[in-house]
C-alpha positions as CSV (number, residue, x, y, z in Angstrom):
1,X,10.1,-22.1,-17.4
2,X,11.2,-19.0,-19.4
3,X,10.5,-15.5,-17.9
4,X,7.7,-14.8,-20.6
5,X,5.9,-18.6,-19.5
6,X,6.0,-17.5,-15.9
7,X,4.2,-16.4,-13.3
8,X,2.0,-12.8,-13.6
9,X,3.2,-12.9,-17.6
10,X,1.6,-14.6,-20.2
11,X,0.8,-14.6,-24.0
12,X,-1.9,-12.1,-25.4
13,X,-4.6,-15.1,-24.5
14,X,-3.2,-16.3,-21.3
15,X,-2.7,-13.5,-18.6
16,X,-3.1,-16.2,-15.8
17,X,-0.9,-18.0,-13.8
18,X,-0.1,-19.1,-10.0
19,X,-1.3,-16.7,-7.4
20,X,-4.5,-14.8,-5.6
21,X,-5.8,-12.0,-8.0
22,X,-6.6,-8.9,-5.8
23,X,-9.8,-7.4,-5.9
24,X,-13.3,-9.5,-7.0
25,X,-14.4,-7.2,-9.7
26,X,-16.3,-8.9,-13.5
27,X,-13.8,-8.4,-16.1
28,X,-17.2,-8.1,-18.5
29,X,-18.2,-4.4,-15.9
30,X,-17.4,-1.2,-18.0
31,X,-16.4,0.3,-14.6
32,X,-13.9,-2.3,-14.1
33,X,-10.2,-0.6,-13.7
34,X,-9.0,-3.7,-15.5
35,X,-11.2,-2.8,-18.4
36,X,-13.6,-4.7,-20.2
37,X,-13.1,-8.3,-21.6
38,X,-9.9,-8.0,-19.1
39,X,-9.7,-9.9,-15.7
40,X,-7.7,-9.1,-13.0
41,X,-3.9,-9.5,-13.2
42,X,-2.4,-12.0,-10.8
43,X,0.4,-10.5,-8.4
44,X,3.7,-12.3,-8.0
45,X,4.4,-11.0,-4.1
46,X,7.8,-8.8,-4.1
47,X,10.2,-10.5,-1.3
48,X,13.2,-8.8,-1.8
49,X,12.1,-5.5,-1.6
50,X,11.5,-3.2,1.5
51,X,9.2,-0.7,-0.7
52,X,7.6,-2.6,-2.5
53,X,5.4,-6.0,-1.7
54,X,3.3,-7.2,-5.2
55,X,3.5,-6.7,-9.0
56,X,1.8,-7.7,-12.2
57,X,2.0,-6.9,-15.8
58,X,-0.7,-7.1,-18.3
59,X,0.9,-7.6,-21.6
60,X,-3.1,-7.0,-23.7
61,X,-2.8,-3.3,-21.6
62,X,0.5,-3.0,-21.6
63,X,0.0,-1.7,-17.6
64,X,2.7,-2.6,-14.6
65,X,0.8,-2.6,-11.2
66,X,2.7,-2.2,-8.5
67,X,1.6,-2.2,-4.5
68,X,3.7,0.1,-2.1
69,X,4.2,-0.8,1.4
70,X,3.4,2.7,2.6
71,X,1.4,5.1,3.6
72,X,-1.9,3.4,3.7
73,X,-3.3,0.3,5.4
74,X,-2.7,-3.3,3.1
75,X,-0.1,-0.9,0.5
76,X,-0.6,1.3,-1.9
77,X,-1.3,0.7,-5.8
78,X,0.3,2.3,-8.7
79,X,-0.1,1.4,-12.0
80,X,2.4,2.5,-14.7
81,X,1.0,2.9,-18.7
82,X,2.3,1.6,-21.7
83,X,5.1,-0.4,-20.4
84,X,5.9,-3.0,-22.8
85,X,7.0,-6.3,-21.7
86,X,11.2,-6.1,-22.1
87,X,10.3,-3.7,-19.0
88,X,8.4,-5.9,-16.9
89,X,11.4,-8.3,-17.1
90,X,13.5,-6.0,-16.4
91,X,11.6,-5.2,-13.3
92,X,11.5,-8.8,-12.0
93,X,14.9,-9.3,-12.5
94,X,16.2,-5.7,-10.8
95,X,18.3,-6.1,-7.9
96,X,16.2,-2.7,-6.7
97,X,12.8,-3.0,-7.7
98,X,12.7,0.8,-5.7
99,X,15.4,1.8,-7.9
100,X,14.2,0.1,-11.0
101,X,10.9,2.0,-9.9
102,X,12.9,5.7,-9.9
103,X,14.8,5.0,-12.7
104,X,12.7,3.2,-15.0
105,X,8.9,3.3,-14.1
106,X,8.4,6.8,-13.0
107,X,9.4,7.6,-16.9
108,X,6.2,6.5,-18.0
109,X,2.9,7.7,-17.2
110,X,1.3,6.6,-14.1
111,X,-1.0,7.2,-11.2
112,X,-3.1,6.1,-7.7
113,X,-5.1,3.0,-7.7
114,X,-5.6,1.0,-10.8
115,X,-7.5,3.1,-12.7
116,X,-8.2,3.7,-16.2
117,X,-6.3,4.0,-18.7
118,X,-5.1,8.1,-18.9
């Protein structure tokens, strides 16, 4: 299976894949963080990494989620705008996903939660 087939990255039509999609919100609400028309993403759990514990990428919004381990209860969500799919990727493939995070990830624009596009 080649990294774009995989789990947590799909074609424009086919965001699925294996795993639990966090949150049970309708793709269809207008208040949705995912946006309408756009489900959830599926997270690939992170097991190398002592900062991080879940991604996703949505290739349609071109959004990285990511959960940190700290500081509150069940992680803490990020999600990182405009990312385009050579940097998701790279991201699954980083040694560091904490350093990939510093590096790479806090160039773009981001923020709390997985809110709206900003």
């Amino acid at each position: 299976m080649s990294m774009d087939e995989g789990w947590g990255y799909g074609s424009e039509d086919d965001e699925g894949g294996e795993g639990e999609a966090l949150g049970n919100l309708d793709p269809n609400d207008q208040e949705s963080p995912w946006g309408a028309g756009e489900a959830p993403p599926t997270f690939r759990p992170v097991t190398n990494s002592s900062r991080i514990t879940e991604a996703s990428y949505s290739p349609r919004s071109r959004r990285l989620y990511v959960r940190f381990v700290k500081p509150q209860p069940g992680g803490t969500p990020w999600t990182y705008y405009d990312v385009p799919p050579n940097v998701w990727r790279n991201f699954l493939r980083a040694k560091s996903k904490g350093k990939f995070v510093n590096r790479v990830l806090n160039n773009y624009s981001y923020g709390p939660g997985w809110g709206p596009e900003r």
